[in-house]
Residue frames relative to the residue before (quaternion, step in Angstrom):
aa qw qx qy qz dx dy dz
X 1.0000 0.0000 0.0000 0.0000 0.00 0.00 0.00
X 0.4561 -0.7191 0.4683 0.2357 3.74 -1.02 0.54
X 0.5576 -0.5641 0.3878 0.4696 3.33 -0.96 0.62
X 0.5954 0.4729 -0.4836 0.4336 4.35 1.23 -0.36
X 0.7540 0.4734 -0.2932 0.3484 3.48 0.39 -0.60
X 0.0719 0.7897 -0.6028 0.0880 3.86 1.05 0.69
X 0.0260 0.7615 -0.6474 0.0183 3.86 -0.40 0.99
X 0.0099 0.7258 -0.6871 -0.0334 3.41 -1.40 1.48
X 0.5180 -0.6467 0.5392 0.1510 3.54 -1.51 1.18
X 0.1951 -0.7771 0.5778 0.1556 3.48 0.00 1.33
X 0.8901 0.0916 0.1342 0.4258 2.93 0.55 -1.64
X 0.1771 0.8727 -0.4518 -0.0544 4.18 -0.65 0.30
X 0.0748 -0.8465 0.5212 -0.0782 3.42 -0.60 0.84
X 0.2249 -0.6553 0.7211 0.0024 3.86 -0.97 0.75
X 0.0933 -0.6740 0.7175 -0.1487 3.25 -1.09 1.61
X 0.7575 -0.3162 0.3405 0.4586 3.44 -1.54 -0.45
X 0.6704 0.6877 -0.0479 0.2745 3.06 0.90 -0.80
X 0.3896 -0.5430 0.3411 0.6610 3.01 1.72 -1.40
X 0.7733 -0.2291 0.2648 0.5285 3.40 -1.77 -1.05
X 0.1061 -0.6290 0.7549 0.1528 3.41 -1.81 -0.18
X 0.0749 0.7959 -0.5917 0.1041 3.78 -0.43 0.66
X 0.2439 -0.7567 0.6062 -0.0212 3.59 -1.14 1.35
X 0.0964 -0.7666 0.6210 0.1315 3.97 0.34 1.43
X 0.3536 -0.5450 0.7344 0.1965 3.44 -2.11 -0.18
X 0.3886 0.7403 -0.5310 0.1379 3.88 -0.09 0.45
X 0.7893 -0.3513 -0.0834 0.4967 3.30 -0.08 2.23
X 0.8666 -0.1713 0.0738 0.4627 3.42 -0.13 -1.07
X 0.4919 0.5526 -0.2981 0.6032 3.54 1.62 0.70
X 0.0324 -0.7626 0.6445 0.0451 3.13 -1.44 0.79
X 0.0798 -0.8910 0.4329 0.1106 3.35 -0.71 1.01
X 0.2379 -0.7703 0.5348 0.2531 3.77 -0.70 0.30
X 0.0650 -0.8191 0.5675 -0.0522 3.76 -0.57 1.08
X 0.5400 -0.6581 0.5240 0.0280 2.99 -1.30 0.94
X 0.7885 0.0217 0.1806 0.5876 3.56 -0.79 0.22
X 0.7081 -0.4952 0.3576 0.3543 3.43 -1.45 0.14
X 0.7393 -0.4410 -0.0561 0.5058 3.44 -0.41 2.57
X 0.2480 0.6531 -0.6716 0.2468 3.66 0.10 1.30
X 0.1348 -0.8632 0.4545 0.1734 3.38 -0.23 0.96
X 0.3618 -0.7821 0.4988 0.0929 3.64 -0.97 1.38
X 0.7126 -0.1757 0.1172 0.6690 3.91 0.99 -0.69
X 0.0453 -0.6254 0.7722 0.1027 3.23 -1.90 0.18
X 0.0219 -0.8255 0.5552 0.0995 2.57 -1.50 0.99
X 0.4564 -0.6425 0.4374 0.4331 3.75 -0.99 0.16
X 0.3902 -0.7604 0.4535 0.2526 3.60 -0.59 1.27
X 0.6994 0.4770 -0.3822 0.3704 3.55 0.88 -0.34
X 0.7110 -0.0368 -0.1609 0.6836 3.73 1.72 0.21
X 0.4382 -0.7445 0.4830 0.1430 3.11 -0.75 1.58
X 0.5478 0.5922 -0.2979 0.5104 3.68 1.59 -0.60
X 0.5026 0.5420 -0.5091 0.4410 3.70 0.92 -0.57
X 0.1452 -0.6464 0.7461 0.0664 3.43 -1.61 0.75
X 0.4090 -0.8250 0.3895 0.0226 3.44 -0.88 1.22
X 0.6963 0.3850 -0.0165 0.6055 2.65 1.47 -1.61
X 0.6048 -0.4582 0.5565 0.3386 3.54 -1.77 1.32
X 0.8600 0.0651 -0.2599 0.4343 3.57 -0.61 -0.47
X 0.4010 0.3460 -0.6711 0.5188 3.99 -0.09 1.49
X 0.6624 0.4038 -0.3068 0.5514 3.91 0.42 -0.89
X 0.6494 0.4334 -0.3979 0.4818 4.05 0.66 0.10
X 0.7632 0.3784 -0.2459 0.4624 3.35 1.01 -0.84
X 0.5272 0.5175 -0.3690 0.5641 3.66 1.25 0.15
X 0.3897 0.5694 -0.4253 0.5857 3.92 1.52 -0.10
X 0.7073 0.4141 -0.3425 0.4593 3.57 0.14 -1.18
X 0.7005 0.4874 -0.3452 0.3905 3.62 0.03 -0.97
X 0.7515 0.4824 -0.1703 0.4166 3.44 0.90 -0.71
X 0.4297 0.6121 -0.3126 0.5857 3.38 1.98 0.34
X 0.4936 0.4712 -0.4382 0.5851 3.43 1.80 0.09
X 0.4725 -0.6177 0.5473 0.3093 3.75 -1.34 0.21
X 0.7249 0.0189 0.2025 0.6582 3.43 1.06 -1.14
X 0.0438 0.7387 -0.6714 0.0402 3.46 -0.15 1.02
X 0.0667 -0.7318 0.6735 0.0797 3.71 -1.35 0.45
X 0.8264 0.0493 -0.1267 0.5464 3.73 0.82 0.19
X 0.0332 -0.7744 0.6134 -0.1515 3.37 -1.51 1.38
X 0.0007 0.6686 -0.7427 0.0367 3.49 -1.50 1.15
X 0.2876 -0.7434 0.6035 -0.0218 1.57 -1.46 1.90
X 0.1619 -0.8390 0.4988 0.1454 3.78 -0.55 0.59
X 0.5509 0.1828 -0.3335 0.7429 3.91 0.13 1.80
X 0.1182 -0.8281 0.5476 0.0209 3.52 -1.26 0.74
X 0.2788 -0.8337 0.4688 0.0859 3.00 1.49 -0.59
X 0.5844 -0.6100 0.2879 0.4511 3.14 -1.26 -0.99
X 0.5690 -0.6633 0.1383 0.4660 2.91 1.08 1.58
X 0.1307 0.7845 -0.6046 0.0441 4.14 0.70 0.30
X 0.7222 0.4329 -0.0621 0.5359 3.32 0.86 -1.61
X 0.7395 0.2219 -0.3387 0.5378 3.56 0.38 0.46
X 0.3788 0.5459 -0.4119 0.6236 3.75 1.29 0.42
X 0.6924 0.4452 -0.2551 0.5072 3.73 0.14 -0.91
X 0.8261 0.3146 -0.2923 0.3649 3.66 0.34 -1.15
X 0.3214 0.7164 -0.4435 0.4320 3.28 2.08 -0.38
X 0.9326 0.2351 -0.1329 0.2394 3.22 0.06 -1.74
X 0.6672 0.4623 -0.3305 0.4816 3.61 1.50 -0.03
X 0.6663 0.5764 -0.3150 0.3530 3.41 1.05 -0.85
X 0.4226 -0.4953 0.6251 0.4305 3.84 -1.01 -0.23
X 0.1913 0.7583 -0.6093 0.1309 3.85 -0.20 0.45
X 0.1393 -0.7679 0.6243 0.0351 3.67 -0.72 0.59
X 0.7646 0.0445 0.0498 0.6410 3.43 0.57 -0.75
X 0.0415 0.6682 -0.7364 0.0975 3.71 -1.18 1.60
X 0.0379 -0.7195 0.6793 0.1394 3.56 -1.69 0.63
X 0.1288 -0.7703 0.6235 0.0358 3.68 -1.03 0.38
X 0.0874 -0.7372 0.6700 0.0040 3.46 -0.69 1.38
X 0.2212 -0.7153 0.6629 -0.0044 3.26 -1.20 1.42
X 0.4044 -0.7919 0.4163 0.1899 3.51 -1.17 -0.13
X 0.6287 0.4133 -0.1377 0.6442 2.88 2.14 -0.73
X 0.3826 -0.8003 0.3015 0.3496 3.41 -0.59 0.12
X 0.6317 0.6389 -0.2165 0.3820 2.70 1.71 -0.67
X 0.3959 0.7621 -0.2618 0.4404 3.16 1.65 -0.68
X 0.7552 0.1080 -0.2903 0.5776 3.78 0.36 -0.42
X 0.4024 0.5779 -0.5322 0.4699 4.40 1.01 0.20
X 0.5784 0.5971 -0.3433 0.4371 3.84 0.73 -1.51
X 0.7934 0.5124 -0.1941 0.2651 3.01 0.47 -2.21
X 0.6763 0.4444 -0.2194 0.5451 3.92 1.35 -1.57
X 0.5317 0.7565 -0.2104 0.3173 3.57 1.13 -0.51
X 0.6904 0.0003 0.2157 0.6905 3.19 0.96 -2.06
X 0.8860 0.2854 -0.2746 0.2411 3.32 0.33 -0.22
X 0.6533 -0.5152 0.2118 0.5127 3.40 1.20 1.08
X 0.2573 0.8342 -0.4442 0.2014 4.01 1.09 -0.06
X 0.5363 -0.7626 0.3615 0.0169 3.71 -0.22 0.69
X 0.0030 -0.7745 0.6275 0.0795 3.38 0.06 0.64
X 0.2906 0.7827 -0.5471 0.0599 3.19 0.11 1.12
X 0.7636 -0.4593 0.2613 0.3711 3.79 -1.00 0.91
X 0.7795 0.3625 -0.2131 0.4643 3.76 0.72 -1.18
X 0.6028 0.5484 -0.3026 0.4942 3.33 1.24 -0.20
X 0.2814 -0.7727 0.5689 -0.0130 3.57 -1.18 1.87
X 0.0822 -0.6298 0.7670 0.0915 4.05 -0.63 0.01
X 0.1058 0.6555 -0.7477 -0.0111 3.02 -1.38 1.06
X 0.2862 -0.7411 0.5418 0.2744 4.16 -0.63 0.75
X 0.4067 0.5451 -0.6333 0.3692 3.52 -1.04 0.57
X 0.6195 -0.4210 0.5958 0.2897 2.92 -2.68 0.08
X 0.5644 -0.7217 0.3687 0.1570 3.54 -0.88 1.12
X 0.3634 0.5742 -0.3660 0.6358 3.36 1.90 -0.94
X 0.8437 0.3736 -0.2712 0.2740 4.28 -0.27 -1.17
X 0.8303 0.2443 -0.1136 0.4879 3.24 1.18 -0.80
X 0.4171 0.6794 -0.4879 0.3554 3.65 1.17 0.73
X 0.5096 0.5062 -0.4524 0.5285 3.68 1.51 0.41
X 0.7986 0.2107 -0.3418 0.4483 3.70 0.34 0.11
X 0.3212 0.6370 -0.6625 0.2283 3.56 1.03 0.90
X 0.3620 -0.6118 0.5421 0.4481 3.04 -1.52 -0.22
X 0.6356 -0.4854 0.3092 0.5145 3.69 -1.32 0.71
X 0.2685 -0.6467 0.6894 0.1857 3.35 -1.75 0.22
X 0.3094 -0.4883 0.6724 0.4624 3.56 -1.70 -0.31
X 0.7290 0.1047 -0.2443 0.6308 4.00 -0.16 -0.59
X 0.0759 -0.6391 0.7639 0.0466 2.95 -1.66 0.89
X 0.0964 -0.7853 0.6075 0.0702 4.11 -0.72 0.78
X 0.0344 -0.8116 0.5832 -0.0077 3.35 -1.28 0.62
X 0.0809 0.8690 -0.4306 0.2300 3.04 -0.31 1.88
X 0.2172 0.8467 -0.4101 0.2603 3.20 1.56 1.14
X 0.0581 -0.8969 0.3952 -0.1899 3.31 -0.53 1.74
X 0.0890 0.8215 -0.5608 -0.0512 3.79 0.27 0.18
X 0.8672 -0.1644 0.2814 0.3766 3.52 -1.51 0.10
X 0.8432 0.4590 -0.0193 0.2791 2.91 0.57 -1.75
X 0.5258 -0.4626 0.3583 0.6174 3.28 1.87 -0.46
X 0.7885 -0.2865 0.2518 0.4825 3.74 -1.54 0.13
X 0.2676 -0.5555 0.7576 0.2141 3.62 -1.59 0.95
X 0.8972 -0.4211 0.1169 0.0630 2.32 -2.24 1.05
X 0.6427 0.7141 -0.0989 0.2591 2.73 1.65 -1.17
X 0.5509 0.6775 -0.2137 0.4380 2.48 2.47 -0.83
X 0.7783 0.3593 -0.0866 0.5076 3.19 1.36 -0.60
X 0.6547 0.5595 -0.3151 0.3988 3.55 1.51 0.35
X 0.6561 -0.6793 0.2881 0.1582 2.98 -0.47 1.98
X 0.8838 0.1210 -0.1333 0.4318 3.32 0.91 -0.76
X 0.5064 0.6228 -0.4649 0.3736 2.89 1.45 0.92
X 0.5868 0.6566 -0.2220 0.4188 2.92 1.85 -0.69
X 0.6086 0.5726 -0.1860 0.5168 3.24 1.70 -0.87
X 0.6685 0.2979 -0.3515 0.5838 3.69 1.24 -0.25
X 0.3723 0.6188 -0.5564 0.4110 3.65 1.08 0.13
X 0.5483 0.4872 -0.4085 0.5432 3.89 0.46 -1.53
X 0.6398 0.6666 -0.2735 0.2673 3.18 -0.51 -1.74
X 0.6906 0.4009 -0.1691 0.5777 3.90 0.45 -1.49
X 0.5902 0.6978 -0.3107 0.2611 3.68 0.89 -0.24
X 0.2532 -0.7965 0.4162 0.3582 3.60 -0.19 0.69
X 0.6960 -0.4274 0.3187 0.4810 3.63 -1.19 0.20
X 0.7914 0.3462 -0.0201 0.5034 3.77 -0.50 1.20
X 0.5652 0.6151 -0.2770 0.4748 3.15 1.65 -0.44
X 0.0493 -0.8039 0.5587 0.1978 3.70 -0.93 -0.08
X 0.2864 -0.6359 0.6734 0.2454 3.63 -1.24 0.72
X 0.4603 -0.5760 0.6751 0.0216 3.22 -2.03 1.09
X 0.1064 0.6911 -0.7119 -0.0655 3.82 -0.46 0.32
X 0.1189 0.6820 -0.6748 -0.2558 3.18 -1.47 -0.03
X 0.2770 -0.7619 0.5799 -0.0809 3.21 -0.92 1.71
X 0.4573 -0.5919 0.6012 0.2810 4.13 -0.98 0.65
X 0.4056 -0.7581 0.5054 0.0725 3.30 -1.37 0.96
X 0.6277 -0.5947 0.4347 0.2519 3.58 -0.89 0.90
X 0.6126 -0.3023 0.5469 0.4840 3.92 -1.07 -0.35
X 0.8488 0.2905 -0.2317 0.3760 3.18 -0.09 -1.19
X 0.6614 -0.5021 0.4259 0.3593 3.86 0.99 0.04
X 0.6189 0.4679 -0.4035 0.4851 3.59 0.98 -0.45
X 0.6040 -0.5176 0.4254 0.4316 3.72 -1.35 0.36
X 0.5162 -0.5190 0.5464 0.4070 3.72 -1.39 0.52
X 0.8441 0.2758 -0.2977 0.3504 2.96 -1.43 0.60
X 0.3059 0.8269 -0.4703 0.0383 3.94 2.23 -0.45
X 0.6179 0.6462 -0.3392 0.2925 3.86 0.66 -0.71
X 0.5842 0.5045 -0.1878 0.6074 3.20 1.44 -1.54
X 0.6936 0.4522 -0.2450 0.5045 3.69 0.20 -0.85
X 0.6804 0.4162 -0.3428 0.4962 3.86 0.73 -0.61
X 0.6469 0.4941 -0.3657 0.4513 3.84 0.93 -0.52
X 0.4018 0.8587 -0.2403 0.2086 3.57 1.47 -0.88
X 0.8325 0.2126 0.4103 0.3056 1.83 0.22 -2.72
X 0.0275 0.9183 -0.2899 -0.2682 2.64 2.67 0.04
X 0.8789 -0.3023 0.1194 0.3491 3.63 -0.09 1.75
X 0.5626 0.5796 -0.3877 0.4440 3.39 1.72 -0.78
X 0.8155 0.3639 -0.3560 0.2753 3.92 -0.58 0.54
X 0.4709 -0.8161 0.2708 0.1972 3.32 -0.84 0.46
X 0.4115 -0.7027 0.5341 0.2272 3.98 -1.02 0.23
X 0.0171 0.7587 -0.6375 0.1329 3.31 -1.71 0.68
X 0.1945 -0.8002 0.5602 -0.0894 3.06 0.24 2.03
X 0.0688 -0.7653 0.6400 -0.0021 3.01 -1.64 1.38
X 0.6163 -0.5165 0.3449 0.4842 3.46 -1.14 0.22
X 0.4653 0.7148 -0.3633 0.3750 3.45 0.52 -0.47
X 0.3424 -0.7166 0.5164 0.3203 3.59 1.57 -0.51
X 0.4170 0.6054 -0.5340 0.4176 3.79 1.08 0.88
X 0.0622 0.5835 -0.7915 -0.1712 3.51 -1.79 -0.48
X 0.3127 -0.7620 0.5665 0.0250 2.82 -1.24 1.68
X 0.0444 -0.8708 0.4673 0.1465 3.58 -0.09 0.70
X 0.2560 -0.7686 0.5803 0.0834 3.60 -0.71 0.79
X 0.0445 -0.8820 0.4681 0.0310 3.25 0.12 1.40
X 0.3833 -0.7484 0.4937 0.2220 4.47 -0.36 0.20
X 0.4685 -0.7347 0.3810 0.3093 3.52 -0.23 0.89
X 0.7856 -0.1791 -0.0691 0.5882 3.55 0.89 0.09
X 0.8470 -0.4336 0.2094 0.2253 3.25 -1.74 0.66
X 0.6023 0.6420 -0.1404 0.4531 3.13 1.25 -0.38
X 0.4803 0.5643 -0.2688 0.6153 3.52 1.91 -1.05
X 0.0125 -0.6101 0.7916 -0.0320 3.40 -1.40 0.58
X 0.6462 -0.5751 0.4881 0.1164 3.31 -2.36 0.42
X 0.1195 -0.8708 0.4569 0.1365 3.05 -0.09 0.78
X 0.3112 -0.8697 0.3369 0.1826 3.76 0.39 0.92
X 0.7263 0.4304 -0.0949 0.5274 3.13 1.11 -1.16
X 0.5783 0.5620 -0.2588 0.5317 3.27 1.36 0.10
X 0.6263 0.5329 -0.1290 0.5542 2.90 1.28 -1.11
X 0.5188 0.6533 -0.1612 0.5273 3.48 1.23 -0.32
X 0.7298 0.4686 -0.1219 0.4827 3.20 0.03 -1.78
X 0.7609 0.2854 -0.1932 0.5498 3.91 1.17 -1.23
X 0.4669 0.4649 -0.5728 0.4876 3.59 0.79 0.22
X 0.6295 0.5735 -0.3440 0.3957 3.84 0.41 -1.59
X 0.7653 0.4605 -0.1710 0.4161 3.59 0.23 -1.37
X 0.5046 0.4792 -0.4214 0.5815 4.05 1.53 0.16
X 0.7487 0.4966 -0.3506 0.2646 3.12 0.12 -1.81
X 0.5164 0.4028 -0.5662 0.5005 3.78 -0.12 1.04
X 0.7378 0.4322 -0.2407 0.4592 3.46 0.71 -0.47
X 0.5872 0.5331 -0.3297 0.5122 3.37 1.25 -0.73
X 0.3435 -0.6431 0.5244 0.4397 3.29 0.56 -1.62
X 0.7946 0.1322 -0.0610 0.5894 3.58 0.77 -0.29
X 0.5926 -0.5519 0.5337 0.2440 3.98 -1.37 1.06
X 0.0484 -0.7811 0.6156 0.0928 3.46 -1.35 0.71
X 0.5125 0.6266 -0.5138 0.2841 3.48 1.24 0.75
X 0.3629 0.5455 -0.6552 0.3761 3.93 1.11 0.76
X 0.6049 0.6354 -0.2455 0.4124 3.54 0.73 -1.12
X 0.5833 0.6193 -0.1381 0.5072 3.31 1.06 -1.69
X 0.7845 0.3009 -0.2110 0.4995 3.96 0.34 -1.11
X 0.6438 0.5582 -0.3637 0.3763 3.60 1.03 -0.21
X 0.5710 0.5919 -0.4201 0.3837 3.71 1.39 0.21
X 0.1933 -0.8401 0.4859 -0.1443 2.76 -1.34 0.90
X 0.7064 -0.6273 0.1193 0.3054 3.76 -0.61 0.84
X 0.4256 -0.6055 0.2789 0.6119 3.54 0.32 0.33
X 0.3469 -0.6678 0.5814 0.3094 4.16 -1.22 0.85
């Protein structure tokens, strides 16, 4: 290890699941999975900061709403990305289904996690309890283990009742792992879906963020989309239209 990379172990736990582990490395906390699979970092001095190209891709998607006021999220992590939409969006009413429990404890614990009022935790497997969410405008799906994307990422009809849960106008966020070739895993299945109607947003991270529209009829407004990225970034701290010009039709 280098003298830059001084890692302290706040926190560890072993669930059904596997490990859960909460590093300290200077001004960053991460939360890792399984054996160093990182799951989220945050910046301790603003839990809302979003670090990573594809949290700052999937906060693009949310912002393809004009006025969202409600959002499930489905993976919580350490809530970075639902901390952010907490604090910029108009949001009245947020749920977040986790799978572990400890995972949001870790998250309010060590990683700056909110106890804020609009914000719901429900424990369970997203595939079981996304029939008694309540609809959302942004819906996000970010359902990771150790091992690489959970199932969900790749199950046809969960993904299809994902749309579905969507309010009129709403848009769902996936954030799906990327092929050799750059295209999202699974781009065939996901192109019959979604007949072709939604877009992508490749990050280094080796993600494609897809930004799906609740029905066929919704379209992107780019320059809109713009105008409300532009009109944060003093507040964020940093511009998402480099990110912003790199989207692209579904392949």
């Amino acid at each position: 290890m280098t003298e830059e990379r001084v890692e302290h172990v706040l926190a560890e736990v072993h669930d059904e699941f596997g490990k859960i582990r909460v590093l300290e490395v200077a001004d960053y906390r991460f939360l890792e999975f399984g054996d160093a699979i990182e799951q989220s970092c945050t910046f301790t001095a603003d839990p809302a900061w979003l670090e990573y190209d594809y949290t700052r891709a999937m906060f693009i998607g949310a912002l393809c709403h004009p006025a969202p006021e409600s959002a499930l999220f489905m993976g919580l992590g350490a809530g970075t990305l639902t901390q952010a939409c907490l604090k910029f969006l108009s949001l009245d009413d947020v749920e977040a289904i986790e799978l572990r429990p400890d995972v949001p404890r870790l998250a309010m614990e060590f990683m700056g996690l909110q106890d804020d009022p609009r914000l719901y935790v429900r424990i369970g497997d997203a595939l079981d309890l996304l029939p008694t969410a309540e609809d959302a405008d942004l819906i996000f799906v970010d359902l990771y283990t150790d091992a690489g994307p959970a199932v969900g990422h790749l199950a046809w009809g969960f993904l299809e009742k994902c749309q579905q849960r969507l309010n009129p106008g709403g848009w769902l966020i996936i954030n799906q792992w990327a092929s050799d070739d750059g295209k999202p895993l699974g781009a065939a299945l996901l192109r019959g879906l979604y007949h072709r109607h939604y877009w992508e947003l490749p990050v280094k991270e080796g993600n494609v963020i897809l930004i799906v529209p609740a029905d066929l009829d919704q379209t992107l407004d780019i320059d809109a989309l713009s105008q409300r990225a532009e009109s944060l970034a003093p507040q964020l701290g940093y511009s998402l239209l480099p990110l912003i010009k790199t989207l692209r039709p579904a392949t």
